[in-house]
C-alpha positions, -999 to 999 in steps of 0.1 A, spaced: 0 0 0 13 34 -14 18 60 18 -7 90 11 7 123 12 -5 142 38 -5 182 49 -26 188 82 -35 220 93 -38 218 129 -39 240 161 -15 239 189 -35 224 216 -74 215 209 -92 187 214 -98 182 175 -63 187 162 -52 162 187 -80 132 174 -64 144 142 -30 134 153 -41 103 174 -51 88 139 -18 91 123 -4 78 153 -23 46 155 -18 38 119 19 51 120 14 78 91 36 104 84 22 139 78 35 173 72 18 198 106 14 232 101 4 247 126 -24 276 120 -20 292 159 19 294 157 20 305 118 -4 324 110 5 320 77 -6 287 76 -45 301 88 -40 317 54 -31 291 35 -59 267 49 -87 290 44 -74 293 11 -74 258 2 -105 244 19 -129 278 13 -136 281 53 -123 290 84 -128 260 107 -100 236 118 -87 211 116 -81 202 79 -68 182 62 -49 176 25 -47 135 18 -34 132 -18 -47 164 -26 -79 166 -16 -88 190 12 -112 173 40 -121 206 58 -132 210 96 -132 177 104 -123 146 132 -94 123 133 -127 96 138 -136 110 102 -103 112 86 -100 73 96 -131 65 79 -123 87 49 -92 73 47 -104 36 51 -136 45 24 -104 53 0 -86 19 5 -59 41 21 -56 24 54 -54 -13 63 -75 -23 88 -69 -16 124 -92 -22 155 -69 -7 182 -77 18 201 -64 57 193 -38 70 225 -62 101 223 -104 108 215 -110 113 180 -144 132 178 -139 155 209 -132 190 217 -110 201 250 -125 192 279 -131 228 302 -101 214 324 -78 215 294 -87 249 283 -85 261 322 -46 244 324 -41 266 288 -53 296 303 -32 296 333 -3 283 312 2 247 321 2 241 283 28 212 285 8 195 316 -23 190 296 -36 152 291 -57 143 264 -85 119 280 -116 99 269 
């Protein structure tokens, strides 16, 4: 199986991005991250290519899968014959936002103590 080419346009710390990531980590794929909070560049370049504003998105092969889950990039990418199966479990949720205590520990700066939990 051919590895897709993928560009995903995340944020720093949300609940989203991370499903995003938890995907790619399950099924070990590599991906270019740009980062949309810390480059705002990036924002740019995202709006421009999916039409919106929303995060996360992401570019498989070229086409642009805009504001969307890690739960629905795996079925996307399993719908395209991209993934071989895999029942495990992600490390992270897939379909979730922050909980409030993750956005209270990035208010008050305790970026790099945050856990992602089901």
């Amino acid at each position: 199986m051919q590895t897709p080419k993928i560009t995903a346009y995340l944020k720093t710390y949300c609940g989203w991005s991370e499903g995003v990531r938890a995907i790619f980590r399950k099924y070990d794929l590599p991906y270019e991250e740009k980062d949309i909070i810390k480059n705002p560049a990036f924002r740019w370049e995202m709006e421009q290519k999916s039409g919106q504003p929303l995060s996360p998105c992401v570019e498989i092969n070229g086409t642009m899968l805009a504001d969307i889950s890690g739960a629905e990039v795996e079925a996307w990418m399993n719908e395209q014959g991209l993934l071989e199966k895999n029942d495990a479990p992600a490390d992270a949720p897939t379909n979730s936002a922050c909980s409030d205590a993750q956005h209270a520990a990035m208010a008050a700066g305790q970026v790099g103590t945050l856990k992602f939990v089901g």
